[in-house]
C-alpha positions in Angstrom: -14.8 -24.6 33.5 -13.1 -22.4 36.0 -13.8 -18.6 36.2 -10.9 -17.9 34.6 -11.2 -19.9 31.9 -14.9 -18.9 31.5 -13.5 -15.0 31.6 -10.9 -16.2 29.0 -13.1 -17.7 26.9 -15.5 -14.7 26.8 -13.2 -12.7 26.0 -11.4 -14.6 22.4 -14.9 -15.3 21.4 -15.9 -11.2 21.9 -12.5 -10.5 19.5 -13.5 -13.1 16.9 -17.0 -11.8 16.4 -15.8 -8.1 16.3 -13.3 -9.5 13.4 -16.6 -10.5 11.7 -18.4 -7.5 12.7 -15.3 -5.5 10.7 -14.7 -8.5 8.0 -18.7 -7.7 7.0 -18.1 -3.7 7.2 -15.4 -4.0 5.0 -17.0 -5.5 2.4 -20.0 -3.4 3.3 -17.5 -0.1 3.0 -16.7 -1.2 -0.4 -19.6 -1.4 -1.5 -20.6 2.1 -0.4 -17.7 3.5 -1.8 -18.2 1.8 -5.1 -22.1 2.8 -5.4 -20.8 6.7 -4.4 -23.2 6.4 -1.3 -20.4 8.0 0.9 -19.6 10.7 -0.9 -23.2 11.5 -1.7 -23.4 11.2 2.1 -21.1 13.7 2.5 -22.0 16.5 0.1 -26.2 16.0 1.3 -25.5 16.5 5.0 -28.4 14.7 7.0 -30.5 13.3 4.7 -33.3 10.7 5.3 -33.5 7.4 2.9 -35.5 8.3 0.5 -33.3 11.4 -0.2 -30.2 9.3 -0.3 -31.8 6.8 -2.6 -32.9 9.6 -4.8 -29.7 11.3 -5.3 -27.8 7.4 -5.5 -30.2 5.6 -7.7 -29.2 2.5 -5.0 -32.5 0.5 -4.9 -34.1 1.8 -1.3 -34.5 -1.6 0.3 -31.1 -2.5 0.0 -29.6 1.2 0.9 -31.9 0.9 4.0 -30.4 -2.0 5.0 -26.9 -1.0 3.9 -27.3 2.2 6.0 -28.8 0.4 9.6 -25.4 -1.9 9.2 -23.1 1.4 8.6 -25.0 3.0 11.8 -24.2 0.0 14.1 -20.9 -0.5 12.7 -20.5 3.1 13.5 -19.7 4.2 10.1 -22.1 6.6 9.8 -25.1 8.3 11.8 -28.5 8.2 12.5 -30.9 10.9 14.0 -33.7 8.9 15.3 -35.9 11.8 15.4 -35.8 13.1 12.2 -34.8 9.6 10.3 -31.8 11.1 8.8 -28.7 9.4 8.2 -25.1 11.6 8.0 -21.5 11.2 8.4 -19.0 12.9 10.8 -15.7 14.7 9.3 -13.9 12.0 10.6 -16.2 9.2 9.0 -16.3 11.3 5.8 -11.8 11.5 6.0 -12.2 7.7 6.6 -14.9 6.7 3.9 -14.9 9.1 1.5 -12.0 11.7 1.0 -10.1 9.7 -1.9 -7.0 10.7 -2.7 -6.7 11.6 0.9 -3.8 9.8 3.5 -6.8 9.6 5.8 -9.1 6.9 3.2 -8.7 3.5 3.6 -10.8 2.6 1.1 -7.9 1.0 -0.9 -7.1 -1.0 2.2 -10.9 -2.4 2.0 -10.1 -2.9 -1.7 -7.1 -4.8 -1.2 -9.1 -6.8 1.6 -11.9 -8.0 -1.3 -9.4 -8.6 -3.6 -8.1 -11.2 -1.5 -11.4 -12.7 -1.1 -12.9 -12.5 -4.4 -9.6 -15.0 -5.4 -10.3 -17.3 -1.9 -10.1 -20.6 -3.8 -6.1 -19.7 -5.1 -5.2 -18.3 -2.1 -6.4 -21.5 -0.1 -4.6 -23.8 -2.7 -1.5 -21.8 -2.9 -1.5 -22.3 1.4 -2.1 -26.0 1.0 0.1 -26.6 -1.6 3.0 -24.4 -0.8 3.5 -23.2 -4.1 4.2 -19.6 -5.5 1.8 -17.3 -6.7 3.1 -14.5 -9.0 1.9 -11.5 -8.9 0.1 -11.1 -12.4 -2.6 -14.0 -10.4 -4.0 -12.0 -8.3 -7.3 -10.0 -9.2 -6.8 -6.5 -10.5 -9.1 -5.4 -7.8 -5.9 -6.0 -6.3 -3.3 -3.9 -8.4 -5.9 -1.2 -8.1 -6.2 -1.4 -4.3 -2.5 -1.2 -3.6 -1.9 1.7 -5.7 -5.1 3.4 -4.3 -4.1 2.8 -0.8 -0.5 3.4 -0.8 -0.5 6.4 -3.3 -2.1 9.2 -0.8 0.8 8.5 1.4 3.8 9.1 -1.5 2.0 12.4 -2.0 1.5 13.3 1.7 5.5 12.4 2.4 7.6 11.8 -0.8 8.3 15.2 -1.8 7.7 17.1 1.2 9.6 15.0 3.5 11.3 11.6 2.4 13.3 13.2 -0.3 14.7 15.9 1.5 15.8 13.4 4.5 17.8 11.8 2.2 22.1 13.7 1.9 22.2 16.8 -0.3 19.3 14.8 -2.5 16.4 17.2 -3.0 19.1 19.7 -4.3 20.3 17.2 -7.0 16.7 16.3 -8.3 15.9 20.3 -8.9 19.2 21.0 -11.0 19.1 17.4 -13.4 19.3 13.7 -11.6 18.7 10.2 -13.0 16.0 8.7 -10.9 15.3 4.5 -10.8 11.8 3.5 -9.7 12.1 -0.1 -9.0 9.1 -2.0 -8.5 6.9 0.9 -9.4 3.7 -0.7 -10.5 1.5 1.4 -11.6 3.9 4.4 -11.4 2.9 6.8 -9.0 5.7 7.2 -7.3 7.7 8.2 -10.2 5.1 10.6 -11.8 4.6 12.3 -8.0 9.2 12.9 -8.7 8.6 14.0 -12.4 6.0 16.5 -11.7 8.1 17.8 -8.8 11.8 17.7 -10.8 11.2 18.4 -14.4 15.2 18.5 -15.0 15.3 15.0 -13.9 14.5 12.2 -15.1 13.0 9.8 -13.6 12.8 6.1 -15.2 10.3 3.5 -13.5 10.4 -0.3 -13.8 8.3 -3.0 -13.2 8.2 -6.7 -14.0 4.1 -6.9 -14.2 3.5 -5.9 -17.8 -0.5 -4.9 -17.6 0.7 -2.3 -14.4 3.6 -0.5 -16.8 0.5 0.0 -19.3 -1.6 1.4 -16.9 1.7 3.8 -15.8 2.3 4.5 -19.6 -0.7 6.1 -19.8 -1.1 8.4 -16.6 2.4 9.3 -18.0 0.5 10.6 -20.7 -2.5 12.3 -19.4 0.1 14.2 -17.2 2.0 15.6 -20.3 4.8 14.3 -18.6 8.3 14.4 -21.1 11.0 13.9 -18.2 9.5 10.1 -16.9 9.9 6.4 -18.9 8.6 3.2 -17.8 10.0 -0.4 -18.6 9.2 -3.8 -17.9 11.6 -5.2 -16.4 12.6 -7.9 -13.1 13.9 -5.7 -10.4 17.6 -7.6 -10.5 18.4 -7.0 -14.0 16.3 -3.7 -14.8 19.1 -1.5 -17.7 20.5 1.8 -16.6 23.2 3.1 -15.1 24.8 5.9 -13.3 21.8 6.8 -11.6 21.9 9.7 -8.4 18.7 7.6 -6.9 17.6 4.5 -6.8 14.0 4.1 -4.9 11.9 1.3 -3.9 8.3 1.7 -2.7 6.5 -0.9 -0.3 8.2 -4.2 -2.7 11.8 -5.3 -1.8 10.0 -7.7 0.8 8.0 -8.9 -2.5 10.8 -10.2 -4.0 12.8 -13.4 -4.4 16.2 -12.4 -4.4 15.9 -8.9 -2.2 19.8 -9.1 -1.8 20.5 -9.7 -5.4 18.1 -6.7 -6.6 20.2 -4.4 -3.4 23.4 -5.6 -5.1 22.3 -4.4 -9.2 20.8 -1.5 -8.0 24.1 -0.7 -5.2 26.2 -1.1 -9.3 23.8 1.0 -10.8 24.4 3.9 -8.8 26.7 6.8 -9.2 29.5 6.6 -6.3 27.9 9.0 -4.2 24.2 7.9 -5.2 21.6 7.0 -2.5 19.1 3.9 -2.2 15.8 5.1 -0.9 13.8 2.3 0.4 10.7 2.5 1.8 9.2 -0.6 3.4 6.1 -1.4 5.9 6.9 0.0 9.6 7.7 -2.9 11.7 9.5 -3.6 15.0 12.0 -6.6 14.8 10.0 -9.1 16.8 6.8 -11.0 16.9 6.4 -9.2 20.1 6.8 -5.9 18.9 4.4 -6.5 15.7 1.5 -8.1 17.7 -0.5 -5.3 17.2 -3.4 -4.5 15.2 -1.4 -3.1 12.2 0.9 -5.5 12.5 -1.5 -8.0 12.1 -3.1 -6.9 9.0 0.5 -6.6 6.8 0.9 -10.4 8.4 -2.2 -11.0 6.4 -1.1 -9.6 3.3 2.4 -11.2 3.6 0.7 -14.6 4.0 -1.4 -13.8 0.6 0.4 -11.9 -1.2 3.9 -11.0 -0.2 5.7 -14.3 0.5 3.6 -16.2 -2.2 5.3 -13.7 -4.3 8.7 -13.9 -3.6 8.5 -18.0 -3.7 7.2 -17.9 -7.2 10.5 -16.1 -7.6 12.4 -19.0 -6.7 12.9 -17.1 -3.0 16.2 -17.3 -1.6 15.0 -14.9 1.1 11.5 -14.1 1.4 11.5 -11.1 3.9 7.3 -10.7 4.2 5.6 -7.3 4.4 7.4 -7.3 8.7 10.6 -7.5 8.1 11.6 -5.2 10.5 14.5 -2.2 10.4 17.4 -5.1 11.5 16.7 -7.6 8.7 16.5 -5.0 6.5 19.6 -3.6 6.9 21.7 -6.3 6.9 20.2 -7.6 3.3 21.6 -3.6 2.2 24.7 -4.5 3.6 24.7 -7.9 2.6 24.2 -6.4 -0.9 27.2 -4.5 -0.4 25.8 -0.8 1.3 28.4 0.5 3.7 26.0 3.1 4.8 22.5 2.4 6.0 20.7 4.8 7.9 16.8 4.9 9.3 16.7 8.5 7.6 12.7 9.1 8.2 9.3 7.3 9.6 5.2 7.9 9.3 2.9 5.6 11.0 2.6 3.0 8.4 6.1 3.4 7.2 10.0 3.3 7.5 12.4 5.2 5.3 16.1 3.9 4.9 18.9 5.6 2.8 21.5 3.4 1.8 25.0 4.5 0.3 27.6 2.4 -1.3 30.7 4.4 -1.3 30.8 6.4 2.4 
C-alpha cells in the first residue's frame, strides 16, 4: 500500500469510529436525559458519584460507568482531584435545557427511534416499499415535535411571521390560519396564543398526533385553535389569509397537488408560508455534516413516507430552495420569495395572485 493510500486509509477508518464514538453517545445522551441525570447534573454543580447517584436513584455502578463514557465523549467533566463530575453551560444548553433551541435531545430521540424499529427500516430499504407514517415508533412522533418545537418558538412569532407582506398585522386584528401537516400542533398553538382574534385551524392525516394536539389545545385554555384529521391535499376550509407548512411538504406524496389545494384555499391576496430543512441545491453543497444527518432521516423516514403515498414526487428532507420553488410554481404560485433563514431552516412565502 502506498503512503497515500495508507494516509487515506487512516484517515476513513478515524471518521468511521468517531461515527461510533457519537452513534454510542447518542444513545448514551438519551439515556441521561431520560434518567434526569443531566439536569440533576446541572442544578448540583460538581458533584462526585455517590452524590449524583443519591440525588438520581440511578444504580451507582452503572451511573459510574455512564459518567467515565460522558467524560471521554466530552459530554460532561471530571475533576480528577476531587472526583467530581459537572457540566459546562454549554454542555448543560446542549444536554439539558429542554424547551431550549440549544437541546438536541429530541434529535437523539429521533436517532433511537430509528433504531428501536431497525428491522422495518431494513425491510422497507430492501423491499422498496412505503412506510406510512403511523409505523414508525412514537418515540419518533415525540422526538420530532421535541426537536423541532424550540425552534417555532425561537423564530415563528418573532421573526418568520413578520417577514412574511403585511401578515403579522392581519393575524393581530382577525385572520384564518391553516396548519397543514401540524402533527402534534405546536405550531398552531405557538399562532393562537400569539393572535387570539385569529383563528388558527391545524390538520394532520396521523390520527393518534391530532389527539395528542387536541389536548394541549386544552390544557392551554385555547378557544381561537381547531384540529382535524385530514390528508394535506384535501384538508376543508377556505378563504384562509395563511396557509403554513412546518418541516413536511418533502414528506408528502403529491407536494404539487397539496401546493395547488392549499394555492385554492387561499384568500386572493393570502400567503403560503413554508418552512422546510435548509439545504443548498446540490450534493456538493449538502455534503456537510448537517446535511448528512437530514439524508439519514430522508432515507428513513421522509421518502419512505411520501412512497407510501403513492409519490409522484418525493422531494426528501434536501430538497433544496430551487426544487422547491418550482413545485410552488408548478402548483400555480406566481410569487415565491426566500423571505427568511436560521441555521437549520429556510422560510419561503408564496403568493397566488401578485
Amino acid at each position: 500500500m502506498s503512503d497515500q493510500a495508507s494516509q487515506q486509509s487512516e484517515e476513513i477508518t478515524g471518521k468511521v469510529f468517531a461515527d461510533i464514538a457519537g452513534a454510542i453517545g447518542v444513545l448514551m445522551a438519551f439515556l441521561g436525559d431520560q434518567a434526569g441525570v443531566y439536569k440533576a447534573m446541572e442544578n448540583a454543580g460538581p458533584a462526585t458519584l455517590e452524590k449524583l447517584s443519591d440525588i438520581t436513584g440511578v444504580n451507582q455502578r452503572y451511573l459510574q460507568e455512564w459518567l467515565a463514557c460522558n467524560t471521554a465523549q466530552g459530554y460532561c467533566q471530571y475533576n480528577d482531584s476531587t472526583n467530581e463530575y459537572f457540566l459546562t453551560q454549554e454542555q448543560a444548553a446542549l444536554f439539558a435545557h429542554e424547551g431550549e433551541p440549544t437541546c438536541l435531545q429530541g434529535f437523539f430521540q429521533c436517532i433511537v427511534a430509528q433504531y428501536e424499529t431497525h428491522e422495518t427500516a431494513s425491510d422497507v430499504f430492501k423491499s422498496g416499499r412505503g412506510r406510512p407514517w403511523g409505523e414508525h415508533s412514537n418515540c419518533c412522533f415525540c422526538g420530532t415535535d421535541r426537536f423541532f418545537r424550540p425552534g417555532y418558538a425561537a423564530n415563528l412569532i418573532s421573526s418568520w411571521i413578520p417577514s412574511l407582506q403585511g401578515m403579522e398585522g392581519k393575524l393581530a386584528a382577525g385572520a384564518r390560519v391553516a396548519d397543514v401537516g401540524c402533527g402534534h400542533g405546536s405550531s398552531t398553538i405557538l399562532m393562537a396564543k400569539q393572535f387570539p382574534q385569529s383563528t388558527i385551524i391545524g390538520y394532520d392525516f396521523h390520527e393518534p398526533s391530532i389527539e395528542i394536539a387536541r389536548q394541549k389545545a386544552r390544557d392551554e385554555g385555547l378557544s381561537n385553535v381547531e384540529f382535524h384529521v385530514s390528508d394535506a391535499g384535501s384538508f376543508e376550509g377556505k378563504d384562509f389569509d395563511l396557509a403554513c407548512i412546518f418541516d413536511a411538504l418533502h414528506d408528502m406524496g403529491d407536494p404539487v397537488g397539496v401546493a395547488q389545494h392549499i394555492r385554492n384555499s387561499l384568500k386572493d391576496d393570502g400567503s403560503f408560508m413554508l418552512v422546510e430543512p435548509l439545504a443548498g441545491d446540490t450534493l456538493q453543497e449538502n455534503s456537510n455534516p448537517l446535511g448528512a444527518i437530514f439524508y439519514g432521516f430522508s432515507t428513513l423516514i421522509c421518502v419512505p413516507t411520501a412512497i407510501a403515498q403513492d409519490a409522484s414526487y418525493a422531494l426528501g428532507a434536501q430538497a433544496g430552495e430551487k426544487r422547491l420553488s418550482q413545485v410552488l410554481r408548478d402548483a400555480g404560485f406566481t410569487s415565491v420569495e426566500r423571505v427568511n433563514e436560521t441555521p437549520s431552516n429556510m422560510v419561503l412565502e408564496a403568493r397566488g395572485n401578485v
